[in-house]
N, C-alpha and C positions, 0 to 999 in steps of 0.2 A: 479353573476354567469356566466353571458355571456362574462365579457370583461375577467376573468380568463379563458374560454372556449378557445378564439382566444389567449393567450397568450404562453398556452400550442402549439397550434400550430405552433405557430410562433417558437421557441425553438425547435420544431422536425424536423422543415424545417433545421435545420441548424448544426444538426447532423452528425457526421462523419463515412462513411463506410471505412470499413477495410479490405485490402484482403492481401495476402503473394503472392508472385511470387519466384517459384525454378527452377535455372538452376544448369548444371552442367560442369565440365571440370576435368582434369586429367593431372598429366605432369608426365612424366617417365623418369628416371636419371638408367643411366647403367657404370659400368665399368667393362673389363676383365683383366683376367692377365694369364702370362703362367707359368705352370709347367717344369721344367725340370727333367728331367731320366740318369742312366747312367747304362750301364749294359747291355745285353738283344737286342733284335733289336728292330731299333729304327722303331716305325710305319709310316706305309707308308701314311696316312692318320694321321691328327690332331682332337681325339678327343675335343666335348666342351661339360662342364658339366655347366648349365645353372642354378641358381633358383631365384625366384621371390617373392619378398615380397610385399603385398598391406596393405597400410591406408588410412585411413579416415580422412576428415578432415569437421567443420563445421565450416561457417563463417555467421555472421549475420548481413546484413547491416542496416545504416539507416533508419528509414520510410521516404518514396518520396511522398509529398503530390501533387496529380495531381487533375485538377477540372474536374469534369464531365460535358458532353457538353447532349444538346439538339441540334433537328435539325429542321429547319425552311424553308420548300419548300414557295421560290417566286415566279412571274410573269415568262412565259417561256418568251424568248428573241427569234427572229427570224433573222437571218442574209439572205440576196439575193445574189446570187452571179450572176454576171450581162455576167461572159465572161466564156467562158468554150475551151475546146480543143479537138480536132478530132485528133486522131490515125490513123494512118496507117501501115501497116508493109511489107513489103518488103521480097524479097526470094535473096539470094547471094549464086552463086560455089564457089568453090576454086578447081583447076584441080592440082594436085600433079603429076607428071611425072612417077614414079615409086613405089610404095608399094611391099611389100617383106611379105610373107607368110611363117612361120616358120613351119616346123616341124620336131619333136621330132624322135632321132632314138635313138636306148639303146645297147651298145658296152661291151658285157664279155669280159672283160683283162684276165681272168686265173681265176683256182679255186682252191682254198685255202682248203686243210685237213689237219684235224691231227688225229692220231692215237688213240684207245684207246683198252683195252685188256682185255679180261672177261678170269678171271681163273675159269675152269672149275674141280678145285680140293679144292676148298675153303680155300685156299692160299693167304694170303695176304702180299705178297713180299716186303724187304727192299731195298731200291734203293739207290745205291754207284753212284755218278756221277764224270764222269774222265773227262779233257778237255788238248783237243789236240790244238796243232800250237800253235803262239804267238799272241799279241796284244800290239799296241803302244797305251796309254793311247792318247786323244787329252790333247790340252795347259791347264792346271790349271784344269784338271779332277780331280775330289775326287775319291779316291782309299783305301780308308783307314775306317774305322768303327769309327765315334766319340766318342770323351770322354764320351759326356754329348748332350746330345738334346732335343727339346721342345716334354713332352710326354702329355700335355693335354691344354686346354685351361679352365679356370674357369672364367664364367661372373656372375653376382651380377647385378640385376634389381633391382630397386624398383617402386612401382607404388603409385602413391599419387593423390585421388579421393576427389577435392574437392565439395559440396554441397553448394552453397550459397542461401540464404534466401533472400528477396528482399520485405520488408513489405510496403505496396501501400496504403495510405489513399485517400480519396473522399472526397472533399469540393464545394462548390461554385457551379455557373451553367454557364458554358460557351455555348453559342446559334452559331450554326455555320447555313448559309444561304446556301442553296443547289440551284441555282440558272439554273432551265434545256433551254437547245437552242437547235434551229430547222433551220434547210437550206433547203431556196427554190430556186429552180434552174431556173431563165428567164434569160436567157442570152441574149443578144444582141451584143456580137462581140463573133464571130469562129476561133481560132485559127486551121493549122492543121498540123503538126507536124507526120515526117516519122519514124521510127524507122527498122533496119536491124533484124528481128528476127528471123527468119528460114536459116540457112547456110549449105549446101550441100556439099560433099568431094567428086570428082570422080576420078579415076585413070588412067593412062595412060596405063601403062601395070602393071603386077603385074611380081616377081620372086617367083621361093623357093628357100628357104635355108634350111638345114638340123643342126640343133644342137644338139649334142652327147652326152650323160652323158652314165657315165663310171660306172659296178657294177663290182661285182666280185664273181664267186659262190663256194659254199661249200659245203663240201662232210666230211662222219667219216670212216673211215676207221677201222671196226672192226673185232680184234684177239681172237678169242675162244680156248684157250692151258690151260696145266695145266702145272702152275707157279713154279716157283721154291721157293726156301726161300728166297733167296736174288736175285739180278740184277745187272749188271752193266751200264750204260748208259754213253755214251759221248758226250759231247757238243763241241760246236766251244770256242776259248779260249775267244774270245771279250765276250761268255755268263755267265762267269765266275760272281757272284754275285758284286764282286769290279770291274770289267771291263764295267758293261750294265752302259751308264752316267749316272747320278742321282745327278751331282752338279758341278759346275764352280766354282772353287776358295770357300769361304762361301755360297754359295749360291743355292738353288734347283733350276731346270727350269719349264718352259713353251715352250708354242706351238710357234711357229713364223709363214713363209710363204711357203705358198705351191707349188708344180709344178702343170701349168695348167691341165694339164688330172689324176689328180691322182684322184683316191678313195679307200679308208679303207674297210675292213671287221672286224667285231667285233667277238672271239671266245668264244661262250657261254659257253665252258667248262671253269670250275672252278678251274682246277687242271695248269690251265694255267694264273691264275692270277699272278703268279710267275714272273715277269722279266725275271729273266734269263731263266725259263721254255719259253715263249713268243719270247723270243731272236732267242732261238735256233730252234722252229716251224718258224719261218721267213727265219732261216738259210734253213730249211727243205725243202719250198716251193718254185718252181720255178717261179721267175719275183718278189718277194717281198722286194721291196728297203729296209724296213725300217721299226719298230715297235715301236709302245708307250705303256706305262703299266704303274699302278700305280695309283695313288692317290685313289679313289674310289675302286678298284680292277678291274681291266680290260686290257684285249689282245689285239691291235687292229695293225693288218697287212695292209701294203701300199702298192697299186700297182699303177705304174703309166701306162698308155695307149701308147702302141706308135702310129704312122700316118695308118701303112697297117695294125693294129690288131694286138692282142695279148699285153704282157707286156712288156715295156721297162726298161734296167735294168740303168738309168739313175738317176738326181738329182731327191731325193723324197720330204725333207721338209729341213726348219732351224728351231733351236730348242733358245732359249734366256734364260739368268737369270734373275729372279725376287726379290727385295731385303726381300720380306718379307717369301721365301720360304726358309725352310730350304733342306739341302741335300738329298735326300731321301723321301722325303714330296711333291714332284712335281709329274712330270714327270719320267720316267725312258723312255731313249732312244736308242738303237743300230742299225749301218746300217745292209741291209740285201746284198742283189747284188748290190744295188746303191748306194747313197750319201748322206749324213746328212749332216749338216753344221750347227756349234755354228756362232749365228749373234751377239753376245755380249748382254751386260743388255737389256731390255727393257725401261729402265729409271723411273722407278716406285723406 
């Protein structure tokens, strides 16, 4: 009975535990493509219509048989360390001749309004718009409405979640020695050793300088009348819907470089996300070089600063093509009293 008693034993020492180990990862595979439109105007913005498909995936690997350890604290070790090192640390200036003391001054170039008119007869007027003077298109403007252009974008995700399983067996008993040490410190040689740690900056004299940033303020100008049925309205001929830029040869634009003292105002009215409406509020305003409008829906007038104040009616920005823009899909740009300049592709 007893040597079956120790044999049982012996047999359950040497049994295997089992455990699963799960991680996980994911990989995402996308592709879009564009729509094209004809007809109709073409949007100034590219919408994208997105959808997303998820699976699942399970994988089950091998069992990994790893052995289980015990651990085994020995004798602690004691090491002496017989030399040691003295610190010092040291203070250094550095005298600089000059420092410059900057401060901030804020310069209104002009103020930008525009109008708006509350019919006081509950009238809501149709608006004829006429345009006066001429306009020389620039080199390779688009002036013309396309056949055919990109009216949406469609992208196609898919998402692939995989679950791996990772089955872990226990055998065996691996003994690892945890073996702890102690340092005692009798030193018998001094090293001492200076080190530069504290370093001081003092100045000779100090100057100011004044750096100027440029805003610009705004004002609404409102008409309380009672309207008529219809309106007529006139614009400048360059505000003309085929005249404001919105493409170089195939291609829509982007922003380029700036004049140094310029700054933008953005107009919150909605009724001027228009281009050409934007065009002709820039023609309206005094000292505004220059407008951008477009892709997102937005107004946004340029003044550049001259030297004694106020706005100068000088270069305002250059404007570039981007190959993956289409005409109308960019920017839309018109000068306003100063000067715009196409800088050619941006090389994209």
């Amino acid at each position: 009975m007893l040597s079956r008693f120790i044999c049982f034993v012996t047999i359950c020492g040497t049994l295997v535990r089992a455990s699963t180990e799960t991680s996980y990862s994911f990989k995402t595979e996308g592709q879009c493509s564009t729509t094209w439109g004809s007809g109709g105007t073409v949007p100034m913005s590219l919408p994208t219509s997105t959808t997303t498909s998820t699976v699942s995936s399970l994988i089950t690997n091998e069992v990994v048989t790893v052995p289980s350890s015990s651990t085994v604290t020995a004798d602690a070790v004691t090491t002496t360390v017989l030399t040691q090192t003295s610190w010092t640390w040291s203070e250094s200036t550095i005298t600089v001749p000059t420092t410059t003391l900057w401060r901030g001054a804020q310069s209104t170039v002009a103020t930008a309004s525009w109008p708006t008119t509350i019919c006081t007869n509950d009238v809501t007027p149709s608006t004829v718009t006429e345009y006066s003077g001429s306009y020389i298109p620039v080199s390779g403007q688009v002036t013309t409405e396309p056949v055919s252009y990109p009216s949406q974008v469609v992208c196609r995700t898919g998402v692939t979640w995989f679950t791996y399983l990772v089955p872990i067996a226990t055998s065996g008993v691996t003994t690892v020695t945890v073996t702890p040490t102690s340092t005692v410190f009798a030193p018998t040689t001094t090293i001492t050793a200076t080190a530069s740690y504290y370093t001081f900056t003092t100045f000779e004299s100090t100057v100011t300088s004044v750096t100027t940033t440029y805003r610009v303020a705004t004002s609404v100008v409102t008409t309380s009348i009672a309207c008529e049925a219809s309106t007529t309205t006139t614009f400048a001929a360059k505000c003309a819907p085929t005249n404001v830029i919105k493409g170089i040869g195939e291609f829509g634009i982007v922003s380029g470089k700036y004049a140094k003292n310029i700054t933008v105002t953005y107009i919150p009215d909605e009724r001027y996300n228009d281009p050409g409406v934007c065009c002709q509020l820039c023609q309206d305003n005094d000292g505004c070089v220059g407008m951008m409008a477009g892709i997102s829906g937005f107004c946004g007038l340029y003044y550049v600063g001259a030297p004694d104040g106020g706005p100068a009616c000088d270069f305002g920005f250059t404007y570039q093509t981007e190959s993956d823009r289409f005409p109308g899909q960019g920017l839309w740009v018109q000068s306003g009293c100063g000067e715009i300049e196409y800088s050619g592709s941006d090389g994209v």
